[in-house]
FIBA-440056 format. One record per residue (C-alpha): x, y, z. Coordinates in steps of 0.02 Angstrom, whole numbers, plus 32768, in hexadecimal, padded with zeros to 4 digits. Example, Ala and Ser with C-alpha at 12.3 -4.5 7.8 and 13.67 -1.06 7.14 Angstrom:
! residues 2
+------+------+------+
!    X !    Y !    Z !
+------+------+------+
! 8267 ! 7F1F ! 8186 !
! 82AC ! 7FCB ! 8165 !
+------+------+------+
//
This chain:
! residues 401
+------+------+------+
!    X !    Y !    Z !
+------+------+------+
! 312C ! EE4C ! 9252 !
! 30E6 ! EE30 ! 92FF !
! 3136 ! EDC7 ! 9389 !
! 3126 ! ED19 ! 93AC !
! 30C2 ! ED3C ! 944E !
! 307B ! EDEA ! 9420 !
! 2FC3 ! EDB3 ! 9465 !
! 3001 ! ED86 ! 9505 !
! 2FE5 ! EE0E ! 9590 !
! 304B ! EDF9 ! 9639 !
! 3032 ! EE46 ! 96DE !
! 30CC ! EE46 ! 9757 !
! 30C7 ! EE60 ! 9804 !
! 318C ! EE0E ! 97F9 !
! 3232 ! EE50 ! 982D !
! 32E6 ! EE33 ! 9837 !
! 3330 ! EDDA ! 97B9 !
! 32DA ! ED1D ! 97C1 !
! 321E ! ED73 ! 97A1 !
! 3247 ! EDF1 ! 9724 !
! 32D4 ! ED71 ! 96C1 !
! 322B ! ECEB ! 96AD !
! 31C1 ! ED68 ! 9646 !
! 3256 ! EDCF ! 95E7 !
! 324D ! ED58 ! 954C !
! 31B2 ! ED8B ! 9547 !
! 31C0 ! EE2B ! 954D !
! 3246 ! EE16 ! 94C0 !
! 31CE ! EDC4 ! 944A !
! 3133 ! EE3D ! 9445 !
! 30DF ! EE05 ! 94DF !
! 309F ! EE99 ! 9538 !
! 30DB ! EEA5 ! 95E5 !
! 30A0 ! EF06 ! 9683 !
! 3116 ! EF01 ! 9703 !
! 30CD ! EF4A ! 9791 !
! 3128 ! EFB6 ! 9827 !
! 3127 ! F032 ! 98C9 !
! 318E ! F0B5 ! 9907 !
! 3189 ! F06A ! 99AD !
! 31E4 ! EFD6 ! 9989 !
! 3236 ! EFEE ! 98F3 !
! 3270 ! EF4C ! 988F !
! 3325 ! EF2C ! 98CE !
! 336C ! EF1F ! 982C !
! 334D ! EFCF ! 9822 !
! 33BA ! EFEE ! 98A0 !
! 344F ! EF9A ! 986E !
! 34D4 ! EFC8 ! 980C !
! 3535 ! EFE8 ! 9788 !
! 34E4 ! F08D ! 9773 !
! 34DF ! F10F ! 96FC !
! 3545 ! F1B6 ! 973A !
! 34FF ! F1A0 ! 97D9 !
! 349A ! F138 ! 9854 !
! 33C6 ! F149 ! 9820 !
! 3332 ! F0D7 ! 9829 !
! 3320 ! F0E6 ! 974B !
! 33EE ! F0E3 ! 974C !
! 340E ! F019 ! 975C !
! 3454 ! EFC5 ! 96D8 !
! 341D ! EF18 ! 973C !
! 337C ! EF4D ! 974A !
! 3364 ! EF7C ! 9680 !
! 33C6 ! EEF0 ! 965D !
! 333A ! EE64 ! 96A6 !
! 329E ! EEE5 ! 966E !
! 32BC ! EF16 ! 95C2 !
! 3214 ! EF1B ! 9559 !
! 31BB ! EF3E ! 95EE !
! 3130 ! EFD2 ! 962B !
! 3137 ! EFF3 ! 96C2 !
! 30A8 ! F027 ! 9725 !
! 30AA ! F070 ! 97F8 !
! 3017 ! F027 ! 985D !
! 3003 ! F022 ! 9918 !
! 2FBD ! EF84 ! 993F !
! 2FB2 ! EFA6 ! 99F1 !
! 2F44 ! F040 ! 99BB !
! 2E94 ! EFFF ! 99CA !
! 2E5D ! F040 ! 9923 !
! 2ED1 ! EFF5 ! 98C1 !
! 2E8A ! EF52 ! 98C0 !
! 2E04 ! EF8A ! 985F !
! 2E9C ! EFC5 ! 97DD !
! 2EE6 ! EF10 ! 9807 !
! 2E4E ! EEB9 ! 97D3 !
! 2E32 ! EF15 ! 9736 !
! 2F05 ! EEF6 ! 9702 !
! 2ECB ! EE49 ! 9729 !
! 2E3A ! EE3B ! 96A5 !
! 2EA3 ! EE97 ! 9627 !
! 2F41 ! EE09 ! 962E !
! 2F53 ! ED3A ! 9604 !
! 2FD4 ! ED30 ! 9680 !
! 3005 ! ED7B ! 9728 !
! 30CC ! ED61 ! 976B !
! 3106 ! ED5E ! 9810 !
! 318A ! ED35 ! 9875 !
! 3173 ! ED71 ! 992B !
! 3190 ! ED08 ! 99D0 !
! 310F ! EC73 ! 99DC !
! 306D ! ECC8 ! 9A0D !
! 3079 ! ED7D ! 9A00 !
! 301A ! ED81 ! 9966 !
! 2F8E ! ED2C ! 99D0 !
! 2F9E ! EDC0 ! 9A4F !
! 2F82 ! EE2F ! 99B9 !
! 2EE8 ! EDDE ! 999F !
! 2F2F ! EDB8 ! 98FA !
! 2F56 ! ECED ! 990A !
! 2F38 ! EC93 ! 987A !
! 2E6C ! EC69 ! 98B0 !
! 2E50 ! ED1D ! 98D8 !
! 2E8C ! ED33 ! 9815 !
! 2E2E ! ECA9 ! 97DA !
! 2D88 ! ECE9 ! 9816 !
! 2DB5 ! ED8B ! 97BD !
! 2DE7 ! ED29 ! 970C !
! 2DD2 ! EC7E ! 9701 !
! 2E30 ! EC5C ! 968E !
! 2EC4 ! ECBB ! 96D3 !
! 2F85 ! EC5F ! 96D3 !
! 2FED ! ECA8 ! 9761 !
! 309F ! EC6B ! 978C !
! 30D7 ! EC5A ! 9822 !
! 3188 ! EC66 ! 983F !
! 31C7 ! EC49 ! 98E6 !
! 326A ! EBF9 ! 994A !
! 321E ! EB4E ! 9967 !
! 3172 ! EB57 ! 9926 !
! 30DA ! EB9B ! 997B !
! 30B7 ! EAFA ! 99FA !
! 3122 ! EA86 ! 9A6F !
! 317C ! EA9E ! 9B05 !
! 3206 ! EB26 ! 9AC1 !
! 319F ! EB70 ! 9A57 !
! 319E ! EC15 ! 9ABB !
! 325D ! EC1E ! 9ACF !
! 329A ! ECC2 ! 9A81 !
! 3344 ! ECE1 ! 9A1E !
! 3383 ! ED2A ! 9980 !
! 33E0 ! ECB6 ! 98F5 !
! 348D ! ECC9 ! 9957 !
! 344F ! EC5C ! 99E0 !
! 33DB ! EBF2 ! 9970 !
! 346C ! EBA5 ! 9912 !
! 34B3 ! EB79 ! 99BF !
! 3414 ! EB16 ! 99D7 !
! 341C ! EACC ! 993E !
! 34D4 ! EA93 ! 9945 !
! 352D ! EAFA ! 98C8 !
! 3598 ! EB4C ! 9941 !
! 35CA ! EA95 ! 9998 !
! 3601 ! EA80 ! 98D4 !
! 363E ! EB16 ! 989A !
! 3712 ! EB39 ! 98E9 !
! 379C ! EAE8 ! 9910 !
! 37A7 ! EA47 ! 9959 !
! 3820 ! EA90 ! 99E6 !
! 37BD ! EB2C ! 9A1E !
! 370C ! EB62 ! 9A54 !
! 3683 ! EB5A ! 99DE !
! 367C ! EBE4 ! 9965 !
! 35D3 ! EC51 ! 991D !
! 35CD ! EC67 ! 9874 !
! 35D0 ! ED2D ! 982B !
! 351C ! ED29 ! 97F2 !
! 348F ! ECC0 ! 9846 !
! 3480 ! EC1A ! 97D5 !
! 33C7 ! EC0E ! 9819 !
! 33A8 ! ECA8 ! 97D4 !
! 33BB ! EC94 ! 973E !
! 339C ! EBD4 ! 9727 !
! 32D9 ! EBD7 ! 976C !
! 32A0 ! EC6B ! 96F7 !
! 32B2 ! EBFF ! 9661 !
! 323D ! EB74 ! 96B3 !
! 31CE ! EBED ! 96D0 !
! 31C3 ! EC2B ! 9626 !
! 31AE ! EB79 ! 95D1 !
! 3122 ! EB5D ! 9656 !
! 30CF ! EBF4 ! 9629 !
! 30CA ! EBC2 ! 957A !
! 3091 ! EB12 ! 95A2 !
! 2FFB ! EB6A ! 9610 !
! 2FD2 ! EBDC ! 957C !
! 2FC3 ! EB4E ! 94F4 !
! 2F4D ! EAF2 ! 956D !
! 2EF4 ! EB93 ! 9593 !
! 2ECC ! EBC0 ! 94C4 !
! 2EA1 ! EAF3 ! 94AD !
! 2E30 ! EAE8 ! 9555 !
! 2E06 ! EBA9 ! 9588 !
! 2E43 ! EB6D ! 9643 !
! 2ECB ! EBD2 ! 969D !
! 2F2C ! EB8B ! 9724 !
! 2FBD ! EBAA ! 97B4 !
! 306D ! EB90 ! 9799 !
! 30D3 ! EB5F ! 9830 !
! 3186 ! EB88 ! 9802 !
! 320E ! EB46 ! 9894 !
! 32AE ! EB98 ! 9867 !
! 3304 ! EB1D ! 98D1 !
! 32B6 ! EA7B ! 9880 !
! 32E3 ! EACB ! 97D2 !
! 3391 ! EB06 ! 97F4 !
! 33A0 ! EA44 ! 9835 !
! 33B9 ! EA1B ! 977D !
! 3449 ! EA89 ! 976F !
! 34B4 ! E9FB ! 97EB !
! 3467 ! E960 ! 9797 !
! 350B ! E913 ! 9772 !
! 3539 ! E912 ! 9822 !
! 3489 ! E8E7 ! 9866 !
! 3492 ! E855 ! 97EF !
! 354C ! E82D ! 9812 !
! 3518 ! E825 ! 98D0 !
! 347B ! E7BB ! 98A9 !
! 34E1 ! E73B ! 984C !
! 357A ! E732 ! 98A2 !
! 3563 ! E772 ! 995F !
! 35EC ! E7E6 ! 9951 !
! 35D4 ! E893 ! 997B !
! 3611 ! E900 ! 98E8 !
! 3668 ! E99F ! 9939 !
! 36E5 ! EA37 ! 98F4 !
! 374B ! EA11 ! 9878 !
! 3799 ! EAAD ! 9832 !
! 37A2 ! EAA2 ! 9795 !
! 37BF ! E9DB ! 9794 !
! 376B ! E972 ! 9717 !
! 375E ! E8B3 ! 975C !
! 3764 ! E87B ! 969D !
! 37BD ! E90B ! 964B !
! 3876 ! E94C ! 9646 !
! 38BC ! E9C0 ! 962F !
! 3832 ! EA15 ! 9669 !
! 382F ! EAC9 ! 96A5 !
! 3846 ! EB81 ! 9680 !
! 38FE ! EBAB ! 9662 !
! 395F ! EC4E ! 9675 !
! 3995 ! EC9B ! 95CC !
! 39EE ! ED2F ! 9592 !
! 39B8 ! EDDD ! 95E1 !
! 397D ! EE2B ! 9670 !
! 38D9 ! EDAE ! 96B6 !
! 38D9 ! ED4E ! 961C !
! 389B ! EC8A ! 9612 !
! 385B ! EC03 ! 959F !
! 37E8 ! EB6A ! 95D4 !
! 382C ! EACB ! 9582 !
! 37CF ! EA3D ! 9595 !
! 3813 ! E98E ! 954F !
! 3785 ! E914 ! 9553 !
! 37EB ! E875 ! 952B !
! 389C ! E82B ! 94C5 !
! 3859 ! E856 ! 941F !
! 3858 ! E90E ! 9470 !
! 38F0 ! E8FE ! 94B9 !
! 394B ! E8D1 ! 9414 !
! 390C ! E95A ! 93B8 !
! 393B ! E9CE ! 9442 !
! 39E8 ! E987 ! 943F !
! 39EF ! E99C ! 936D !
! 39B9 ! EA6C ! 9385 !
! 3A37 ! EA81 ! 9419 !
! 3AC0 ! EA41 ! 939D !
! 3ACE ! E9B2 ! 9407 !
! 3B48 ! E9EC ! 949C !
! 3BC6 ! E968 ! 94E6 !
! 3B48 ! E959 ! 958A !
! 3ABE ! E919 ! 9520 !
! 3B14 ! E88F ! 94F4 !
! 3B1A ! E835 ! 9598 !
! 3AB3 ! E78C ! 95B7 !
! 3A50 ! E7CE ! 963E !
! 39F9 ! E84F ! 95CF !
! 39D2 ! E7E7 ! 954D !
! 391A ! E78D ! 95B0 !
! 3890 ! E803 ! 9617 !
! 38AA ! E7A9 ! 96B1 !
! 396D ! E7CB ! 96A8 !
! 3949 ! E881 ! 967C !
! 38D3 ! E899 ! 970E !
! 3945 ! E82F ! 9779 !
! 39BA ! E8A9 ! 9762 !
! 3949 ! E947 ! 974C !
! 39AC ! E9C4 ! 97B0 !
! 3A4C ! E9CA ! 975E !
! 39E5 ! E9B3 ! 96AA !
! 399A ! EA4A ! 96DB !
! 3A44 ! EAB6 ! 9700 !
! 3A88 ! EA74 ! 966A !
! 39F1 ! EAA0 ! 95ED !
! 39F7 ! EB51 ! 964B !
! 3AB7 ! EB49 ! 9600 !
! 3A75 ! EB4A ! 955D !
! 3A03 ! EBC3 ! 9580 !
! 3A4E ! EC54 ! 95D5 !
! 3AAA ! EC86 ! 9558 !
! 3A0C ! EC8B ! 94C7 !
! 3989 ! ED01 ! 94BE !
! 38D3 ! ECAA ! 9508 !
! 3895 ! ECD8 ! 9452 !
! 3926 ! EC70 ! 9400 !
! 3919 ! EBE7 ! 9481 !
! 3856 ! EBDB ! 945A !
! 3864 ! EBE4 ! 93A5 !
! 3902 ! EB66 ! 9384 !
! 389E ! EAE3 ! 93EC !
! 3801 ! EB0D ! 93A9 !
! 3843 ! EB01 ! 9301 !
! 3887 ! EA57 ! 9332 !
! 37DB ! EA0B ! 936A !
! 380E ! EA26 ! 9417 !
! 3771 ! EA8B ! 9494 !
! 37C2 ! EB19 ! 94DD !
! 3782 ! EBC8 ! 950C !
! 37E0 ! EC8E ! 9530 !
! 379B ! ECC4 ! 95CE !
! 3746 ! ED5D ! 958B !
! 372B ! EE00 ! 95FD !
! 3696 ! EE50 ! 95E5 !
! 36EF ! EED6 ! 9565 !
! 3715 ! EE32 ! 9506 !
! 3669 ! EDFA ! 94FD !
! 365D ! EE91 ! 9492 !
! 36D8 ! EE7B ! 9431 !
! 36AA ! EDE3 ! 940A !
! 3694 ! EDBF ! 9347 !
! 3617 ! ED30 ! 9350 !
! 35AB ! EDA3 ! 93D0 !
! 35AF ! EE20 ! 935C !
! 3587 ! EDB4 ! 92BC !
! 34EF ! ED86 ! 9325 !
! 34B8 ! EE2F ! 9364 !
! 34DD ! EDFC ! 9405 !
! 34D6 ! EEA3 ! 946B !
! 3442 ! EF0E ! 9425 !
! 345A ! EFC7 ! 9451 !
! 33B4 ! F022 ! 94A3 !
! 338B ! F0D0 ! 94D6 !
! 335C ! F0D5 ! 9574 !
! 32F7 ! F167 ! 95C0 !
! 3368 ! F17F ! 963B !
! 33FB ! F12B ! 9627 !
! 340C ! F161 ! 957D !
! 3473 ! F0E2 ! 94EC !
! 3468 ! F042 ! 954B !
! 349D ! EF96 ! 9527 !
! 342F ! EEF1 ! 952E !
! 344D ! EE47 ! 9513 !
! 33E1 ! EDF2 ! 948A !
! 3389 ! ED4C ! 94A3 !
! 33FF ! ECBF ! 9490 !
! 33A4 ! EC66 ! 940B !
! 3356 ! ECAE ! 935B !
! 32A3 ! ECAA ! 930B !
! 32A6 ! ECA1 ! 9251 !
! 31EA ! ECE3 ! 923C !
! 31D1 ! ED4E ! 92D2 !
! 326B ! ED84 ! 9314 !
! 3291 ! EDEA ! 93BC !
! 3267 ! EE8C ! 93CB !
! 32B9 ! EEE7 ! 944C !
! 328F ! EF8A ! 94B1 !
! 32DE ! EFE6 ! 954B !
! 32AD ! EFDA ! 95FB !
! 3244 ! F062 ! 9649 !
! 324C ! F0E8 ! 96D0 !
! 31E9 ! F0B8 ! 9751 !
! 3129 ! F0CA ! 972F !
! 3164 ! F126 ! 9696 !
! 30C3 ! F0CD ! 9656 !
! 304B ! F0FF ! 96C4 !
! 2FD0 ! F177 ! 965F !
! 2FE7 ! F0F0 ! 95CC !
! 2FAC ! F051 ! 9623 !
! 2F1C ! F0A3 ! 968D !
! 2ED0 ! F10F ! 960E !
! 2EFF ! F0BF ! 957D !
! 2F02 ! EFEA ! 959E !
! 2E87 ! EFF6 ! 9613 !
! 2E17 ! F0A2 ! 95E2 !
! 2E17 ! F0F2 ! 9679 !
! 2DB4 ! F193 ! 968C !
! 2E20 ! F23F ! 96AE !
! 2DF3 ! F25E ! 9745 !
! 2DED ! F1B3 ! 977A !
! 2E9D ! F1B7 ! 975A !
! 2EC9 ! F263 ! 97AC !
! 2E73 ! F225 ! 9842 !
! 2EC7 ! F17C ! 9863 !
! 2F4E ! F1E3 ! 9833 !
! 2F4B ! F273 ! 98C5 !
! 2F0F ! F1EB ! 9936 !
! 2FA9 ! F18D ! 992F !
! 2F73 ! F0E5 ! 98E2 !
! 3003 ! F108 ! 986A !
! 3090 ! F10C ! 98DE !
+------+------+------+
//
């Protein structure tokens, strides 16, 4: 059985994680995607760890990670005969992704008009900071200093100290699937009307969504919303609490009295539980800090599986803080299929997250990320029927690179 998007061909000039995250779905669900690279700036996902033995530009578990599914083609687009290869990659696919700095695509001769006039009815996606016009449209950062612009670090700490980044670039990973439901949108109007058209992706208006509480909160109210730990303004207890072992927690989060009396029933009711001041929200988050040492007294001594599952069990939301050998050990991963293992050519046994929902009819189908222009001979001779020694020429001429 075929993929749910196994007609759709994409092109991708795209790197880093925000471009190549937008087209992995799909990738995942038969689409057939180019993603197109050089030697002389190689994608920097490629050089980023964790590697396999040792440091390589086909060793990155990031970069296969974000391109799974993919071919991968090398073109030199500062080589002035491959824009003749451009153009014809251009006829071959629906849609072309991208996700360089405002404007260099332009430089390339390969803006969205210059693509139009090759295929009109071309979609291209264009994924960029803060769009493609306006006054800071040229500034240039990664997603590390993009969620400072967007606020997330103002939010994300402790009310006491300096702002704090998160691990992983929320803006990375937030934009991609925006791009990926606009895609689709484009496509439907593209098979109803035969029109293609431009997609102007701003990471930073999209990751906006991601603080809409607080945007809202400050739109309503006036008040600023800043760090607040792990503080919930209508929730306690609230928080991740120290259990049994070495770097073990559990999130517990009581959402109102009802909560709090079932908590109280799978704790076996403790003598503290019983005071007045714990018995309403706005006495528990009055008092907040010492509810928090004295939940933590309960849970020290329990394993974070045994605190999840006796709350859990008692209606009660609460979470183990899993590592990421617990994420494989997870049962309800597994059930699903979570973590799908690949051969990769380099890497070897290699293993890749699944998509996070489930087609009945067409389900994903997922293959391992390449070595870089392992697809070379494949897509050239093959997609687009280039001649031998058309190929061996571009080839020793360095439009391959």
């Amino acid at each position: 059985m075929s993929g749910a998007l196994a007609d759709v061909r994409v092109l991708e000039f795209a790197w880093a994680v925000a471009g190549p995250a937008t087209t992995r779905p799909f990738a995942q669900h038969g689409a057939t995607v180019v993603k197109v690279e050089t030697s002389n700036r190689l994608d920097g996902t490629r050089a980023m760890g964790p590697f396999r033995d040792k440091p390589g530009r086909n060793r990155s578990g990031y970069y296969a990670l974000y391109n799974h599914g993919k071919l991968s083609v090398t073109l030199n687009l500062h080589h002035p005969r491959g824009h003749d290869v451009v153009r014809r990659l251009v006829r071959w696919a629906d849609v072309v992704n991208e996700n360089f700095s405002a404007g260099q695509m332009e430089r390339w001769g390969l803006g969205y008009e210059d693509l139009a006039k090759i295929k009109p009815e071309i979609i291209m996606l264009r994924s960029s900071m803060q769009g493609q016009a306006g006054p800071h449209a040229q500034h240039r950062a990664a997603g590390m200093q993009l969620q400072g612009l967007v606020g997330l670090t103002h939010l994300t700490g402790w009310p006491d100290r300096a702002p704090s980044a998160t691990s992983t670039p929320y803006t990375d990973v937030v934009g991609p699937w925006f791009g990926a439901v606009a895609i689709l949108a484009a496509i439907d109007q593209r098979d109803r009307t035969g029109q293609g058209q431009c997609i102007d992706l701003s990471q930073y208006e999209a990751s906006l969504q991601v603080i809409a509480p607080a945007i809202m909160e400050y739109a309503a109210t006036g008040r600023e919303p800043t760090r607040r730990g792990n503080r919930s303004l209508s929730m306690a207890p609230h928080g991740v609490y120290r259990c049994d072992g070495d770097d073990e927690w559990c999130a517990i989060a009581v959402r109102d009295d009802d909560d709090w009396r079932r908590m109280r029933r799978a704790m076996d009711a403790p003598g503290w539980t019983d005071e007045a001041r714990f018995a309403t929200s706005e006495g528990r988050l009055a008092a907040a800090d010492e509810l928090d040492r004295l939940v933590e007294s309960w849970t020290v001594p329990r394993s974070a599986e045994e605190v999840m599952t006796t709350l859990q069990s008692a209606g009660v939301p609460a979470g183990a803080v899993r590592s990421c050998a617990g994420l494989f050990e997870d049962p309800q991963l597994a059930h699903r299929a979570h973590f799908v293992p690949l051969e990769h050519p380099v890497l070897g046994p290699f293993m890749c997250d699944a998509p996070a929902f489930r087609l009945s009819r067409t389900p994903a189908d997922l293959g391992p990320a390449a070595a870089m222009g392992m697809h070379n001979e494949h897509v050239y001779k093959t997609v687009l029927g280039m001649p031998d020694d058309e190929y061996e020429s571009l080839h020793s001429s360095g439009v391959f690179d």
